[in-house]
N, C-alpha and C positions, 0 to 999 in steps of 0.2 A: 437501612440504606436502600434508594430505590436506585435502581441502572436501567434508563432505558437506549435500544439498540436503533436507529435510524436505518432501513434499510433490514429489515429479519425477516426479511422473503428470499435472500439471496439463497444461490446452491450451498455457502462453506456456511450458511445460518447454525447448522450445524455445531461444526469447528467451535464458533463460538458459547455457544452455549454449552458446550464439556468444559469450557476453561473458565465459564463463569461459576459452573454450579459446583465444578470441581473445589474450588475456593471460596465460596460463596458464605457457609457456614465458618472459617476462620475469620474472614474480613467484615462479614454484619450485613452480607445482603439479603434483606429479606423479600425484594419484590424486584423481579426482571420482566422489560416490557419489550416486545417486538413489535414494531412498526412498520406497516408498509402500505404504499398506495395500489402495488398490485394484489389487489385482493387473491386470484388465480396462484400464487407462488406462495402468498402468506400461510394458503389453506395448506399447501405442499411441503414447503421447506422450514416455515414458520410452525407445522403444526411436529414433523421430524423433530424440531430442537425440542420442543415443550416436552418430547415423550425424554428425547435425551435428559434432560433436564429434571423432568418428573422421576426417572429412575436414579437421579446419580444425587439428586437435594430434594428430596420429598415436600420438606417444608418449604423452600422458596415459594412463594406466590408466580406464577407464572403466564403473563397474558398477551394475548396477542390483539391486534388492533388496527385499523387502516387509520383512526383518527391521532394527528400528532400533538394534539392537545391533551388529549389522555394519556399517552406515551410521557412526553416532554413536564403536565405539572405536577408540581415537589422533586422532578428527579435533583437525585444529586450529583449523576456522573449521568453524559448522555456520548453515544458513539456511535457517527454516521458513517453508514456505508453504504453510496447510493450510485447509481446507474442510470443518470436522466437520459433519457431518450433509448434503454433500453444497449441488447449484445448487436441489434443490426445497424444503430448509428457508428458503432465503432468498427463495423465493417466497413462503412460509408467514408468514417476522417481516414482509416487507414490508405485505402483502396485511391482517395484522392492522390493524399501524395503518392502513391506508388504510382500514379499515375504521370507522373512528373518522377521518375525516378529517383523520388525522394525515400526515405528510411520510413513510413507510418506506425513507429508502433506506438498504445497511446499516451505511455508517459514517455519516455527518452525521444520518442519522434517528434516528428511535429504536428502530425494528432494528437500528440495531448494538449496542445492548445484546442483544437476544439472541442475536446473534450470540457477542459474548463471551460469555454464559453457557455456548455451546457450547466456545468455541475455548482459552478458557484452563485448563480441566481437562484437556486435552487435550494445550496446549502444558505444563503443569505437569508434566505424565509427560515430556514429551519433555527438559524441563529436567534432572528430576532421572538421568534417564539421562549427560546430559549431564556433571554432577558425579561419576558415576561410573564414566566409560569412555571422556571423550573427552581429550583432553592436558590440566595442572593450569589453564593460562592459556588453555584455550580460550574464543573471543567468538561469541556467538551473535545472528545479525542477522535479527530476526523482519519477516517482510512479509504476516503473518497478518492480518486486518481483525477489527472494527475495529484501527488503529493505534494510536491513543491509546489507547485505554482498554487495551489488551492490556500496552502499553508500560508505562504505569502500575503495572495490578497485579504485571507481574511481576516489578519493583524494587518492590513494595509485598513481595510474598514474599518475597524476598530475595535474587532472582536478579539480581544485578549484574555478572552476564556478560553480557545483554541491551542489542540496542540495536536502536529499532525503525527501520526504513527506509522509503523510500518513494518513489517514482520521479516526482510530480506537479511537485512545485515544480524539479528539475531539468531535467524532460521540459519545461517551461513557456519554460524560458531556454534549452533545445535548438531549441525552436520561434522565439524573437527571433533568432539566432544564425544561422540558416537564411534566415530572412526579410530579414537582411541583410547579410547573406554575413560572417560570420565564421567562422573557426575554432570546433571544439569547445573546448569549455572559455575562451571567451575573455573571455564575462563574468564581472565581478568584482559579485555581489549579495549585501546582508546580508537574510537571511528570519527571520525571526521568527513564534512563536504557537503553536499548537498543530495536529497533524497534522489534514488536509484544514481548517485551520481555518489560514490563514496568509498572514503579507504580506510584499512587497520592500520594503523601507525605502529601499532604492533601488536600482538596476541602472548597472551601469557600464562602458564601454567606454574601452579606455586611458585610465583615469584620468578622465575625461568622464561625470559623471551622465548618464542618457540615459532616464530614469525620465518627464519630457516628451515628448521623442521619441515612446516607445513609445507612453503614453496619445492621444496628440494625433495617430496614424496611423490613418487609415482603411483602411489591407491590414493593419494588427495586428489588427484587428476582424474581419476576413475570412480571414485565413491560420493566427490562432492561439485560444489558447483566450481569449481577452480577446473573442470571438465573443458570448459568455454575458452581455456586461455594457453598460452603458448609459455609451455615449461622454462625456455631459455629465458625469457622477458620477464618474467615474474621472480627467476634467480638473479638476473641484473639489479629488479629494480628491489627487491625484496621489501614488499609491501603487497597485501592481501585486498584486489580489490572488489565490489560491489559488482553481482554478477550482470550486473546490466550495463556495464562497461565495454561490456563484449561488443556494445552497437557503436562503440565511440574507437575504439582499437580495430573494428573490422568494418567500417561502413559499407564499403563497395561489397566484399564478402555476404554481408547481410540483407542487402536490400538485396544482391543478386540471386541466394538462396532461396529467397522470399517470392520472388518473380518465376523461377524457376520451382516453384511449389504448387502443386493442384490451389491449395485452400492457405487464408493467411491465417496468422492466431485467430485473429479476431473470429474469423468463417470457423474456424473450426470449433473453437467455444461456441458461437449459437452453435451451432449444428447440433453438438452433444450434448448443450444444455434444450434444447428443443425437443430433441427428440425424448431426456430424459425426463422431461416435465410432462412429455405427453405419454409415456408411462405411466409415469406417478402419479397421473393424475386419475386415472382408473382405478387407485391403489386406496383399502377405506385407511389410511395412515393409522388413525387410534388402533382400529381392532387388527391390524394385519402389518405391526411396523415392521418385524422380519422379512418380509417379502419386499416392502418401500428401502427397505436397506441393503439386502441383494442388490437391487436395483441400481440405489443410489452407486453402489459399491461400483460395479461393473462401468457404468459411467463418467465416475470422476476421476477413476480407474486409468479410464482411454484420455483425458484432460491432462491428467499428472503425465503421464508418458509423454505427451506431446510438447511439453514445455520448453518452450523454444528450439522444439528439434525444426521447425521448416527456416529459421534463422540462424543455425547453428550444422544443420546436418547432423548434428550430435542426439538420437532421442536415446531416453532413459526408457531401461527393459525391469521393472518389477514388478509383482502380483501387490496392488492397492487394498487395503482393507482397511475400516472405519474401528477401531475397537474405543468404546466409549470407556471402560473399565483401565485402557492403557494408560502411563503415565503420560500424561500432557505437559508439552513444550510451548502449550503458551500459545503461538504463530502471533498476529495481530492483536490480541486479546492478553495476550500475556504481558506487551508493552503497556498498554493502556490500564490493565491490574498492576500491573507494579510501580507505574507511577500513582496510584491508588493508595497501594499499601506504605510507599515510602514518606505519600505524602500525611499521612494517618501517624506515622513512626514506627510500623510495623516493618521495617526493612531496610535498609542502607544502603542495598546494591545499587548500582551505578545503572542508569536506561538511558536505549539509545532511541532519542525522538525528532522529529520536527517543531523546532525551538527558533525564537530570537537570539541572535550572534551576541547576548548580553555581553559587559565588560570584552567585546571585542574576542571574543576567547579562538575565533580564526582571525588573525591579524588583519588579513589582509581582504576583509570584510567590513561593511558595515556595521551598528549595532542592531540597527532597522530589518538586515537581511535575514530569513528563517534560514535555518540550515539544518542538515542532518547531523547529530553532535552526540558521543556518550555526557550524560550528565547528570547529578548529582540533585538530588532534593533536599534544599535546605530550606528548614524552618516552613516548609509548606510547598517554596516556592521552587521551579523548575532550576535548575543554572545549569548552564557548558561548563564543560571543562576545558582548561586553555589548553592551545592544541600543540601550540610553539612552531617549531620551524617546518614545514613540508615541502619537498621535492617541488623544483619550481613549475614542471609539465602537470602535474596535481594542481598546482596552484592559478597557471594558464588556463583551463581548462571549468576548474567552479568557476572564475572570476567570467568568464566567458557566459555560462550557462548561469549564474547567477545576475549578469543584465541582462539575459535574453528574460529572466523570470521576472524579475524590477518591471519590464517594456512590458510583458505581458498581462501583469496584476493592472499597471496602467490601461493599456488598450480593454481590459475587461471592463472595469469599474465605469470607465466613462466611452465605453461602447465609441471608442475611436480607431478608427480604420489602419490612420498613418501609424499609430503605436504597432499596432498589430504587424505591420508591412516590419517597421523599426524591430520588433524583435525577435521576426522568423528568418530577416536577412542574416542577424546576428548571430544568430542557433547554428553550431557549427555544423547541424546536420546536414542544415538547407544553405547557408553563407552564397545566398544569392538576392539579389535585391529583385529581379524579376520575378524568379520561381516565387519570393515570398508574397509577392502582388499577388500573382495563380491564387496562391492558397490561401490567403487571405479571401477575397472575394468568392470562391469558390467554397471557403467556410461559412462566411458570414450567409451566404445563401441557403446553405442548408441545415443552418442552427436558426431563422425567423424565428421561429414560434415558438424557441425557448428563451430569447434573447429579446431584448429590447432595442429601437430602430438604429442602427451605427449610423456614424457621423465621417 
């Protein structure tokens, strides 16, 4: 089985490659390929995973590559993870709307629309490469951001080899699991909604709802991402949600913490990933990975802690360290292996992905609409599972953010201006029809040369 990786320049290049080669010898891969067009990061981050990779599956074949025709033919699973235009264009959509006192972060804001204006002309090459050089059934599992909207358009195109991933709401139930001492994979949770937009309908440990439990623990507050949220309100509503909700329950809180912050997310990842690339880059990787991994360590180190503390006020205080021998949770990779292995028959667990709303399984959806959904692989193929009744403020709220996503797959595809204006007014971030003018023109301006001419 060949896997190649779109995007294996990235800093968590890494990440990836422990969870590939970790598994690699069970599930039949014999050749994993990194790609990327920044030559400069491939050498760095791309040559880090290979050494990872060379010590934890020997026998893997393991190559790196700036060309995606060499990555992309025969494969049989391919998995994008790309950054067009780089960590300072997302300084740029952020920085915009904050500009306009709007929320910029860049999937739940409304920088993630520009961001997709960048990333799905982009992924749309690598698509159609895809149809023509990688095996007839290959599945491509994008972890491009935004997720939703990327997900969307590119089963709006017609790329139904697509399935988008995302490592949040499983990374969420890794974090309960830990805190009280279960096994991986022990919880059994149905999620439902749409990507960074999403809730447990409940969590459960042998067979025992524990969706109370959870809510009603003061170390859940403290040891996981439920940190973000307001003890009282989550005992009311008891229902566990997707920590990026935190932007939709606190907007004015968040943009204002944000404004009141030296540096935003965005500035602060280049910053760290800058400075640590120009380290690393002094660094001979092969002969001297110890030293490239101190490095890396102390770096991503400073990244993890910061994780939405200038949004939150809330920063996480731990010593970071990379142990490739540790037992691995998977993160991004773990989704997109296990719908892998299920789809093979090597496993029956239930994954939570970016899917079509098949047979309706959110009611009060499309079937057309992608959504974030735990679901079941049968006979090959992806399905949801039905979600049944949910909390109507839940259901206000996808139904909401899921036509701002519809308006926005639209204004992409056909590089139309009005759609664009039509689904950032809609975005309850922005819910103004002038601010969305702003930022529309003001995107469209500074994504030209990724985008094609709007209309």
């Amino acid at each position: 089985m060949k896997l190649a990786v779109i995007g294996g320049g990235g800093v968590r290049s890494m990440f990836l490659a422990k969870s590939i080669a970790g598994r690699a010898e069970k599930m039949g891969i014999t050749e994993l390929v990194f790609m990327d067009n920044n030559e400069q990061k491939l050498k760095i981050y791309g040559k880090m995973a290979r050494e990872v990779s060379r010590r934890l599956c020997p026998f893997m074949d393991f190559v790196l590559t700036t060309d995606p025709i060499e990555a992309i033919k025969d494969a049989d699973y391919v998995i994008t993870t790309i950054r067009a235009g780089g960590d300072r264009m997302r300084c740029r959509d952020e920085r915009i709307a904050l500009d306009l006192g709007i929320l910029g972060q860049e999937t739940t804001g409304a920088a993630g629309f520009s961001f997709a204006m960048r990333s799905i002309p982009a992924l749309k090459e690598y698509c159609e490469l895809v149809k023509k050089y990688a095996k007839p059934d290959a599945m491509v599992f994008n972890f491009t951001n935004p997720a939703g909207i990327v997900s969307q358009t590119l089963r709006d195109m017609g790329y139904d080899f697509t399935y988008g991933i995302c490592d949040a709401p499983s990374g969420m139930l890794r974090r309960f699991e830990e805190l009280y001492g279960y096994p991986e994979n022990h919880l059994d949770a149905l999620c439902y909604g749409l990507n960074h937009l999403s809730f447990f309908k409940y969590i459960k440990a042998d067979g025992v709802d524990i969706t109370n439990k959870i809510v009603s623990d003061d170390e859940a507050y403290k040891n996981t991402d439920l940190r973000y949220f307001d003890k009282d309100f989550l005992m009311r509503k008891q229902y566990v949600p997707n920590e990026y909700m935190y932007y939709f329950y606190n907007r004015e809180k968040a943009v204002e913490n944000i404004l009141n912050a030296v540096r935003t997310r965005g500035e602060q990842i280049a910053d760290i990933n800058e400075k640590m690339t120009e380290e690393l880059s002094s660094i001979d990787i092969e002969n001297n990975f110890e030293k490239a991994l101190e490095i890396f360590e102390y770096y991503y180190g400073l990244r993890e802690n910061s994780y939405m503390a200038s949004e939150t006020g809330n920063k996480r205080e731990s010593k970071w360290h990379f142990d490739m021998y540790a037992p691995d949770d998977g993160g991004y990779a773990g989704v997109a292996l296990g719908i892998i292995d299920a789809k093979n028959g090597k496993s029956d667990k239930t994954i939570i992905a970016c899917v079509p709303n098949t047979n309706n399984a959110i009611e009060f959806l499309d079937e057309t609409d992608t959504v974030e959904i735990s679901c079941e692989i049968i006979d090959g193929k992806v399905i949801p599972i039905k979600i049944g009744d949910v909390p109507f403020e839940n259901r206000e709220i996808i139904t909401r953010v899921k036509t701002y996503e519809r308006l926005a797959s639209k204004a992409i595809i056909n590089c139309d201006r009005e759609s664009a204006v039509d689904c950032l007014y809609l975005h309850p971030l922005v819910a103004s029809y002038s601010l969305a003018e702003k930022l529309v023109d003001q995107y469209i301006e500074l994504n030209k040369d990724f985008t094609g001419e709007w209309k």
